[in-house]
PDB file of N, CA, C and O in Angstrom:
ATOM      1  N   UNK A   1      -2.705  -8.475  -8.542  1.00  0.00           N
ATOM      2  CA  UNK A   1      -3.569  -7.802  -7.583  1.00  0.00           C
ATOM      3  C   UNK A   1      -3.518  -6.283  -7.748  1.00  0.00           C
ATOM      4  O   UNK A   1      -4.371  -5.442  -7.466  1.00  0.00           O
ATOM      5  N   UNK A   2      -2.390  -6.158  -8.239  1.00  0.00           N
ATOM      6  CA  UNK A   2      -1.908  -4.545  -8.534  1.00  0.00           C
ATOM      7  C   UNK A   2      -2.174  -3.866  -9.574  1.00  0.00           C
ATOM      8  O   UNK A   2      -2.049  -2.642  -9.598  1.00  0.00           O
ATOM      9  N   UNK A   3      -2.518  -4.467 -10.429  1.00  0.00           N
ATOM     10  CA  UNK A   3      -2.818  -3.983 -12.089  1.00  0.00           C
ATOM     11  C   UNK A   3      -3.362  -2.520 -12.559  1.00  0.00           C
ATOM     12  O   UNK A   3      -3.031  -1.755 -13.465  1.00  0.00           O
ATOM     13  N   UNK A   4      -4.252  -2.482 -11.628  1.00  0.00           N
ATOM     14  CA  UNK A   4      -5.456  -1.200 -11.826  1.00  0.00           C
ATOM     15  C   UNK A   4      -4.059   0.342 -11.432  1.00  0.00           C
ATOM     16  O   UNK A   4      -3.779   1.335 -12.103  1.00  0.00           O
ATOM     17  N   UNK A   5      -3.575  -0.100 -10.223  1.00  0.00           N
ATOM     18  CA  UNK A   5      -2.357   0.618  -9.810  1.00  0.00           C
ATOM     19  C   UNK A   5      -1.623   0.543 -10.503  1.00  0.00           C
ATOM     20  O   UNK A   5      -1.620   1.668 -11.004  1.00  0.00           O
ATOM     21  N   UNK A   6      -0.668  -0.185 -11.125  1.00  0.00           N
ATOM     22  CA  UNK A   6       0.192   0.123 -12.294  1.00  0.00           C
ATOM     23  C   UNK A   6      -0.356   0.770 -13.548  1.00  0.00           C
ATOM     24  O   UNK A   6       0.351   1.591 -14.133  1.00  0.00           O
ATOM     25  N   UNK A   7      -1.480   0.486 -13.978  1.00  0.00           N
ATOM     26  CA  UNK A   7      -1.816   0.888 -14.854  1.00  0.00           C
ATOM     27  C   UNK A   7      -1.952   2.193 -14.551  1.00  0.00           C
ATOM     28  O   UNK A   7      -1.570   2.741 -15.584  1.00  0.00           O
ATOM     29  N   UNK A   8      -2.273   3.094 -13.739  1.00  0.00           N
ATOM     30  CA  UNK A   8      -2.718   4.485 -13.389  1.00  0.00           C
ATOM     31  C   UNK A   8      -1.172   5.261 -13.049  1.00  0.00           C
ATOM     32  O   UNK A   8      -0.919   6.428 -13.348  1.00  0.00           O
ATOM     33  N   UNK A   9      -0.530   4.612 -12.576  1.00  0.00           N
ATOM     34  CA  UNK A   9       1.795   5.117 -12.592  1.00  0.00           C
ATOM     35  C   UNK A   9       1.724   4.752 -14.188  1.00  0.00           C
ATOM     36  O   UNK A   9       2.522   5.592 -14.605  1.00  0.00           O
ATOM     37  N   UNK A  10       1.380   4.196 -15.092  1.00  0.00           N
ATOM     38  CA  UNK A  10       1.695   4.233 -16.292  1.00  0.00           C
ATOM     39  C   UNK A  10       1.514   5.237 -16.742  1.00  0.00           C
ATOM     40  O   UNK A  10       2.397   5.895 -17.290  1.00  0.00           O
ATOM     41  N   UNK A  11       0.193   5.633 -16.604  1.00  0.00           N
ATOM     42  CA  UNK A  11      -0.636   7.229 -17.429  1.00  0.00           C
ATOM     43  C   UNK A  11       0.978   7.897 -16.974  1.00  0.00           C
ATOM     44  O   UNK A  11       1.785   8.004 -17.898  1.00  0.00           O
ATOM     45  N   UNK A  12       1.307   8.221 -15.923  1.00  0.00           N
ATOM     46  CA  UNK A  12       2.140   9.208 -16.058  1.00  0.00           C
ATOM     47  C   UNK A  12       2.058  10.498 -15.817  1.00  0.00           C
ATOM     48  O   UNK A  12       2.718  11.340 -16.426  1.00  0.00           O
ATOM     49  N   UNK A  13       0.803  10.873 -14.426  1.00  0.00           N
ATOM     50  CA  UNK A  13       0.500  11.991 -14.889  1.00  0.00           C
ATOM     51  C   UNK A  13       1.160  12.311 -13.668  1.00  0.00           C
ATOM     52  O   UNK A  13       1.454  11.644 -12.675  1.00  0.00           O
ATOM     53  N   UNK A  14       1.345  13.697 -14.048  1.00  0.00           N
ATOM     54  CA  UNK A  14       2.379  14.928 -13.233  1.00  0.00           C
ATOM     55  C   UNK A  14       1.551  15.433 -11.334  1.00  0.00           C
ATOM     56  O   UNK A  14       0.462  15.863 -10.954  1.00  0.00           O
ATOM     57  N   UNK A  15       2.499  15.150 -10.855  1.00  0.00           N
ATOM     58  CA  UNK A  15       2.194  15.200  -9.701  1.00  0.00           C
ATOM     59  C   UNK A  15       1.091  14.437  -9.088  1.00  0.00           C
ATOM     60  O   UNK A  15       0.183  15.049  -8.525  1.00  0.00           O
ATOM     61  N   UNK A  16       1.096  13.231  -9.148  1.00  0.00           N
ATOM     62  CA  UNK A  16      -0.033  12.813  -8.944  1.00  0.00           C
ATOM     63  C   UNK A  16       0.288  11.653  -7.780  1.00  0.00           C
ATOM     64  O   UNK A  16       1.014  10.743  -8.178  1.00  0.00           O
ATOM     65  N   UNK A  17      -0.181  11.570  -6.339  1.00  0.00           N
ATOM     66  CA  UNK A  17       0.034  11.108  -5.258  1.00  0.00           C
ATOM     67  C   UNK A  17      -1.014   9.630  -5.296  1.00  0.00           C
ATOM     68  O   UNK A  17      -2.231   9.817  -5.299  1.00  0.00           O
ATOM     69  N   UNK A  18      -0.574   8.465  -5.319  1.00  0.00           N
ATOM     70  CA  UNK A  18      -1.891   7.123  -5.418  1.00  0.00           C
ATOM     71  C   UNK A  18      -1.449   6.621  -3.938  1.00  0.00           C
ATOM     72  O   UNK A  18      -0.332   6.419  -3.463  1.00  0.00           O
ATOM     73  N   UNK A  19      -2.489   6.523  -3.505  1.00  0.00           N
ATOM     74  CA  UNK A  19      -2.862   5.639  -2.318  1.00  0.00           C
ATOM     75  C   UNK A  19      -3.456   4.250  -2.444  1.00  0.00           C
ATOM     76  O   UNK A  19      -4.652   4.156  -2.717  1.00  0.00           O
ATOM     77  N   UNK A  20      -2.624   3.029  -2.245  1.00  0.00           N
ATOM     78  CA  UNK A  20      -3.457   2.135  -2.533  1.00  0.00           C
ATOM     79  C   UNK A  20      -3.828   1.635  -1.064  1.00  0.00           C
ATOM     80  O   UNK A  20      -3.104   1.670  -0.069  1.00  0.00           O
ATOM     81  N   UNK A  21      -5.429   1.054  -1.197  1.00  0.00           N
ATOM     82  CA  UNK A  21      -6.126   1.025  -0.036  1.00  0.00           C
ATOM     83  C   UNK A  21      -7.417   0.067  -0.529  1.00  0.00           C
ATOM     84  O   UNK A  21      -7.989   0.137  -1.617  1.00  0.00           O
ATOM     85  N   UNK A  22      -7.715  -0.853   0.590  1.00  0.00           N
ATOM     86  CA  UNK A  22      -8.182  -2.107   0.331  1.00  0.00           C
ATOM     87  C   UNK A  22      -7.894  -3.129  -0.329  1.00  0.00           C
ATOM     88  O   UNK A  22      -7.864  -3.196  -1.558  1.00  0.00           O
ATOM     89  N   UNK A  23      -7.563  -4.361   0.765  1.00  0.00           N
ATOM     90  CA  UNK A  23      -6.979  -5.634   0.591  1.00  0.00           C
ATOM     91  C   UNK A  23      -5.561  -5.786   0.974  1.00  0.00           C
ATOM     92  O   UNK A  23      -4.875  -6.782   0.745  1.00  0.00           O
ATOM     93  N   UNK A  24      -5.085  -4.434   1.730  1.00  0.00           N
ATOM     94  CA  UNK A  24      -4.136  -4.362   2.462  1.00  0.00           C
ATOM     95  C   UNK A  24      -3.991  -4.717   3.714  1.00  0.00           C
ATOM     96  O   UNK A  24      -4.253  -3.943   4.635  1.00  0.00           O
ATOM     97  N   UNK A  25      -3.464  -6.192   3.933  1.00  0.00           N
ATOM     98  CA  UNK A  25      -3.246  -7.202   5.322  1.00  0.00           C
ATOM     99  C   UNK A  25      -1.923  -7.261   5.904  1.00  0.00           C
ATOM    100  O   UNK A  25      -1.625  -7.429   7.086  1.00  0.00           O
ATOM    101  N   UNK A  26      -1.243  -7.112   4.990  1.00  0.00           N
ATOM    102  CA  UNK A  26       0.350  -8.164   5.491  1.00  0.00           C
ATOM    103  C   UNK A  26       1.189  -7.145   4.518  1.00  0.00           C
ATOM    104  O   UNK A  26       0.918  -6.655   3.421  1.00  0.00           O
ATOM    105  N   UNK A  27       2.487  -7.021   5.510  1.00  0.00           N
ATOM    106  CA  UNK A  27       3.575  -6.104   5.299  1.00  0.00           C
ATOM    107  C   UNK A  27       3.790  -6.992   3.658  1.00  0.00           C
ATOM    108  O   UNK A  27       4.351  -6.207   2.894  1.00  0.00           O
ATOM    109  N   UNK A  28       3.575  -8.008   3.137  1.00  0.00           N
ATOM    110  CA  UNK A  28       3.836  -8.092   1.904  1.00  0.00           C
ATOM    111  C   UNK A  28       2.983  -7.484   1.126  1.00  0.00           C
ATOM    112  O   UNK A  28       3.367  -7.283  -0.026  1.00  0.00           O
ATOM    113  N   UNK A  29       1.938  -7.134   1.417  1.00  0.00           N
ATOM    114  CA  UNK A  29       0.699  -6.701   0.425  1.00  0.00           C
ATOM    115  C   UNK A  29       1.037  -5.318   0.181  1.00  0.00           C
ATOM    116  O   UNK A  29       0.715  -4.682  -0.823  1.00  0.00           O
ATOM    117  N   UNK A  30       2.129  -4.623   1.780  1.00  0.00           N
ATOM    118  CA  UNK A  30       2.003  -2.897   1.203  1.00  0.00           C
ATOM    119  C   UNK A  30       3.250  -2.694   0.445  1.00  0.00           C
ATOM    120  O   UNK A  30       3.361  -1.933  -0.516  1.00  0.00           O
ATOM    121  N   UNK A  31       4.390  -3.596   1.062  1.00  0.00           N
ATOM    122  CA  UNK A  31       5.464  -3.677  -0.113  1.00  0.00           C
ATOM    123  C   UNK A  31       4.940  -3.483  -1.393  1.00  0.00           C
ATOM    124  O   UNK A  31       4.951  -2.376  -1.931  1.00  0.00           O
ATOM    125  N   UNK A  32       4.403  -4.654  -2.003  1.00  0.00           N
ATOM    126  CA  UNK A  32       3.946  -4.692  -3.028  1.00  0.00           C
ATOM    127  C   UNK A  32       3.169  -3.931  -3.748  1.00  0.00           C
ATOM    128  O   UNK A  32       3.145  -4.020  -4.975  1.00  0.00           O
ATOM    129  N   UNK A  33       2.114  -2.717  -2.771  1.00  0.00           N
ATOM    130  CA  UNK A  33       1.598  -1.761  -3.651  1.00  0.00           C
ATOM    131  C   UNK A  33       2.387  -0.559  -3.649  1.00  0.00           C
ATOM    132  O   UNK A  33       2.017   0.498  -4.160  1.00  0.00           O
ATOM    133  N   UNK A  34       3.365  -0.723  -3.127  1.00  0.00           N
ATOM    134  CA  UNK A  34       4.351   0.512  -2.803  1.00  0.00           C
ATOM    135  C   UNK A  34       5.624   0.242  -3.935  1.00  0.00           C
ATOM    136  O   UNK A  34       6.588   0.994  -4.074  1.00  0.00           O
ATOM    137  N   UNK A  35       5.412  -0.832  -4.588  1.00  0.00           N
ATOM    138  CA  UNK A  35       6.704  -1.175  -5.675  1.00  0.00           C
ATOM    139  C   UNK A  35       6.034  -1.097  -6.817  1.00  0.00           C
ATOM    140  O   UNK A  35       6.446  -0.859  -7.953  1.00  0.00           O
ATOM    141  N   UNK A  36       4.713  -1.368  -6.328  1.00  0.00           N
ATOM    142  CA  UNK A  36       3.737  -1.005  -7.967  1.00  0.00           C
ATOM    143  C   UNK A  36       3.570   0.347  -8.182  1.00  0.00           C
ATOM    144  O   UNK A  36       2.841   0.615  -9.138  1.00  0.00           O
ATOM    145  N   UNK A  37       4.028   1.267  -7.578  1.00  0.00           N
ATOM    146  CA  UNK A  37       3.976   2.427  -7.324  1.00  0.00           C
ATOM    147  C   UNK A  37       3.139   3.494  -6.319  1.00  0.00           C
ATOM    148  O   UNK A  37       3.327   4.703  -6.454  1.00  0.00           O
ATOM    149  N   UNK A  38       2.467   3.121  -5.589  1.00  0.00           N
ATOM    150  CA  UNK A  38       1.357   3.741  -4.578  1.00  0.00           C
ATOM    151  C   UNK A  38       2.495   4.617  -3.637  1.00  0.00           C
ATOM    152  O   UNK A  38       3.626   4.208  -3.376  1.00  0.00           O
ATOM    153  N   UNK A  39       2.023   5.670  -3.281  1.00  0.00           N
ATOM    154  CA  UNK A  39       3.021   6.609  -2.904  1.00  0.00           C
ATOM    155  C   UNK A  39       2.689   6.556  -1.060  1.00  0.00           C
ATOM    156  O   UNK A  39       3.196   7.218  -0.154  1.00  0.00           O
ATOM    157  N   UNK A  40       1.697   5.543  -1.035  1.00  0.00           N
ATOM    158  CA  UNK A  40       1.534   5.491   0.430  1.00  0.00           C
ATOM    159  C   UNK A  40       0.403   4.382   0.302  1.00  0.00           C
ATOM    160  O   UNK A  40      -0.130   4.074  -0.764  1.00  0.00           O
ATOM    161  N   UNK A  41       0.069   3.742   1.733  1.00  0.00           N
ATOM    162  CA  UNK A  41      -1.076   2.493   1.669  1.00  0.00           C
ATOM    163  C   UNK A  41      -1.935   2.670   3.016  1.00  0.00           C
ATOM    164  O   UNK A  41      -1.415   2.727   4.131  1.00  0.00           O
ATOM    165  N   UNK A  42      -3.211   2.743   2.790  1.00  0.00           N
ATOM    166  CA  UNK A  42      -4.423   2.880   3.722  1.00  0.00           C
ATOM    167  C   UNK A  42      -4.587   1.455   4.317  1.00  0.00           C
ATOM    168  O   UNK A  42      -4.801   0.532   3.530  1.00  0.00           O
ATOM    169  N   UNK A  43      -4.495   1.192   5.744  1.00  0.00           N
ATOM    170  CA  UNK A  43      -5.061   0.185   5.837  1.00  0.00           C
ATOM    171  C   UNK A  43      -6.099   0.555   7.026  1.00  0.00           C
ATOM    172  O   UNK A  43      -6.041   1.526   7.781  1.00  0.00           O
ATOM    173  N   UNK A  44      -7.014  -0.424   6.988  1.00  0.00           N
ATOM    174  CA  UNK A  44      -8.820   0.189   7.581  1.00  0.00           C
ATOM    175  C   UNK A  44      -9.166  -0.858   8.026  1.00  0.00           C
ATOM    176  O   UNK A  44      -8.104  -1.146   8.578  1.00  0.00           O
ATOM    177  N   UNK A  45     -10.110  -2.062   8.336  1.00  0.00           N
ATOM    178  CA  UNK A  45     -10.529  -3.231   8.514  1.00  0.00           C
ATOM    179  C   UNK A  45      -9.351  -3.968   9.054  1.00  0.00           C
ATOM    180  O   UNK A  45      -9.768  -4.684   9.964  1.00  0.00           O
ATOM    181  N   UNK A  46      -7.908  -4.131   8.880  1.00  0.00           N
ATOM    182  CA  UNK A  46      -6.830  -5.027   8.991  1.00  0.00           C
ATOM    183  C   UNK A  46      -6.799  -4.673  10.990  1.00  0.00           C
ATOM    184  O   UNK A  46      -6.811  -5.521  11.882  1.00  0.00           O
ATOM    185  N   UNK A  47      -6.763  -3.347  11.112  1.00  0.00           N
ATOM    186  CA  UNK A  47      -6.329  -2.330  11.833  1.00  0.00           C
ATOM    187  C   UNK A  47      -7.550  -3.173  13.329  1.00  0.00           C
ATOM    188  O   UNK A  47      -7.108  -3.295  14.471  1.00  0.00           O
ATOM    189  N   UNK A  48      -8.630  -3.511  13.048  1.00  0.00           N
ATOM    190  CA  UNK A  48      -9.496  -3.929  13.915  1.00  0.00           C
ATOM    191  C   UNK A  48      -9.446  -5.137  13.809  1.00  0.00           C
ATOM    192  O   UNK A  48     -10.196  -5.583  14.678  1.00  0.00           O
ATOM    193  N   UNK A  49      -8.978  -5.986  13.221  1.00  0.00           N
ATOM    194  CA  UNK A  49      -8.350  -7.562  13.369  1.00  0.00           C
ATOM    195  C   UNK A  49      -7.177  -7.768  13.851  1.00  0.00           C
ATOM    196  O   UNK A  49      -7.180  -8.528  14.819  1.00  0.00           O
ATOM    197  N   UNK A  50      -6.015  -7.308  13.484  1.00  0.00           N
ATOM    198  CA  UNK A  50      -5.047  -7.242  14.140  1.00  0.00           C
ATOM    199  C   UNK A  50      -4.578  -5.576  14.374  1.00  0.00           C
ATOM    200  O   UNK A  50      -4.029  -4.776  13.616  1.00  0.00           O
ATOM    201  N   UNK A  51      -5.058  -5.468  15.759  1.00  0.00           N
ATOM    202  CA  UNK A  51      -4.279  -3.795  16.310  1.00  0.00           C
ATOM    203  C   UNK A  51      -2.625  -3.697  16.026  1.00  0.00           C
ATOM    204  O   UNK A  51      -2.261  -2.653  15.486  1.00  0.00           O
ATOM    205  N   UNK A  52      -1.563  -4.721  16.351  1.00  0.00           N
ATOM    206  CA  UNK A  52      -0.529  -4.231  16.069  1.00  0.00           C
ATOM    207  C   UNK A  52       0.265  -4.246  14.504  1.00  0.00           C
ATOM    208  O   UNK A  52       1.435  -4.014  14.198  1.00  0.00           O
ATOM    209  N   UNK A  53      -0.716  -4.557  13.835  1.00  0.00           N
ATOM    210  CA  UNK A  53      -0.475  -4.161  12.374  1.00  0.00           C
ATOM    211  C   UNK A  53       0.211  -3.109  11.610  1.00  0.00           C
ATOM    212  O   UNK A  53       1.004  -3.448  10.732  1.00  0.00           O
ATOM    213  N   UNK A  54      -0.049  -1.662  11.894  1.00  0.00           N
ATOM    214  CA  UNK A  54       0.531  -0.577  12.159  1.00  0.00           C
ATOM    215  C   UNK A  54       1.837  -0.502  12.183  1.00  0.00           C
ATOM    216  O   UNK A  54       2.606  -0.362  11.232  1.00  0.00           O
ATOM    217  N   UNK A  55       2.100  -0.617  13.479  1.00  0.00           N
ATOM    218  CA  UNK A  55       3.346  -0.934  13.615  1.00  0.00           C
ATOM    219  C   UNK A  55       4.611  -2.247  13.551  1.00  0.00           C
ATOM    220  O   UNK A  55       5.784  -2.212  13.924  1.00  0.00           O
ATOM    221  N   UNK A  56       3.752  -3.440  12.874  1.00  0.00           N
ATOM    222  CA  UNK A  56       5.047  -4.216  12.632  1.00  0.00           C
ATOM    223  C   UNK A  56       4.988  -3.740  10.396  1.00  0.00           C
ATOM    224  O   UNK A  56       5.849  -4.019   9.561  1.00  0.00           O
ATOM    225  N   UNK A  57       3.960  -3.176  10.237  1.00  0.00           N
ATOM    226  CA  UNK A  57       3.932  -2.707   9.000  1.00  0.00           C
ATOM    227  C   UNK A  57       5.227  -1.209   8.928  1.00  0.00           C
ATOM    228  O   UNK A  57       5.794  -1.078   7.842  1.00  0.00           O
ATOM    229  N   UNK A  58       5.496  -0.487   9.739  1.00  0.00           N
ATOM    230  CA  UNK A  58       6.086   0.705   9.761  1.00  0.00           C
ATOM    231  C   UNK A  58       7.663   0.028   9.658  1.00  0.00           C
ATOM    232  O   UNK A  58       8.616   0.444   8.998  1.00  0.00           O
ATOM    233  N   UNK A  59       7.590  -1.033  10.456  1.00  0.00           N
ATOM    234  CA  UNK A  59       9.130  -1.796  11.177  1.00  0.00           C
ATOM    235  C   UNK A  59       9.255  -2.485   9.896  1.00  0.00           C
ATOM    236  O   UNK A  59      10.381  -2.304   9.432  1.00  0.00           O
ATOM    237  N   UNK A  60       8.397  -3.319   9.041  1.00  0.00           N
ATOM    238  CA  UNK A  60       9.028  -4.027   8.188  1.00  0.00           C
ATOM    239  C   UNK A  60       9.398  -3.250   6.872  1.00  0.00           C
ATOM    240  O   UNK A  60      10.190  -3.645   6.016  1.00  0.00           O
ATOM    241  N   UNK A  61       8.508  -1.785   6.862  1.00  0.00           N
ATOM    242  CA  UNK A  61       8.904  -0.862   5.459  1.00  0.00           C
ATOM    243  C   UNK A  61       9.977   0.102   5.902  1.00  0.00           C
ATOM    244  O   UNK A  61      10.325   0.950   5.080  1.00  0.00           O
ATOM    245  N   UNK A  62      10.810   0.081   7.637  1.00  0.00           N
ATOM    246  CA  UNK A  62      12.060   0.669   6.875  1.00  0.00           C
ATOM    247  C   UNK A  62      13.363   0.309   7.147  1.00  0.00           C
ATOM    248  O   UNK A  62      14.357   0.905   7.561  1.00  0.00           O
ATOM    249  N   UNK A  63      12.919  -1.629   6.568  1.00  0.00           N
ATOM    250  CA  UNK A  63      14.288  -2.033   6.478  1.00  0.00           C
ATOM    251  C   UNK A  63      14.037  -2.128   4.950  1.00  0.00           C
ATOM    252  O   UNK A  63      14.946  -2.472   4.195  1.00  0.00           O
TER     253      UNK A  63
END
């Protein structure tokens, strides 16, 4: 699911901040773009399906 994102932490380029954003639902999905390297994760649409998303997403990224 991550590919396009790894591939772009591959380039390697210097100072460069990735946000991955869209198709971000479930505290596993931002783990996962956050280990593929995304230096932070947008979530938009999730946010108006489930409101407390946010915050069980904040609670599960800092254990």
């Amino acid at each position: 699911m991550y590919e396009a994102l790894v591939a772009v932490v591959d380039l390697d380029l210097p100072a460069c901040a990735l946000i991955a954003c869209g198709g971000i639902h479930t505290e596993a999905q931002a783990r996962a773009a956050l280990v593929a390297g995304a230096s932070a994760v947008q979530i938009d649409s999730a946010v108006w399906v489930e409101p407390g998303l946010p915050g069980r997403l904040a609670e599960a990224l800092r254990r």
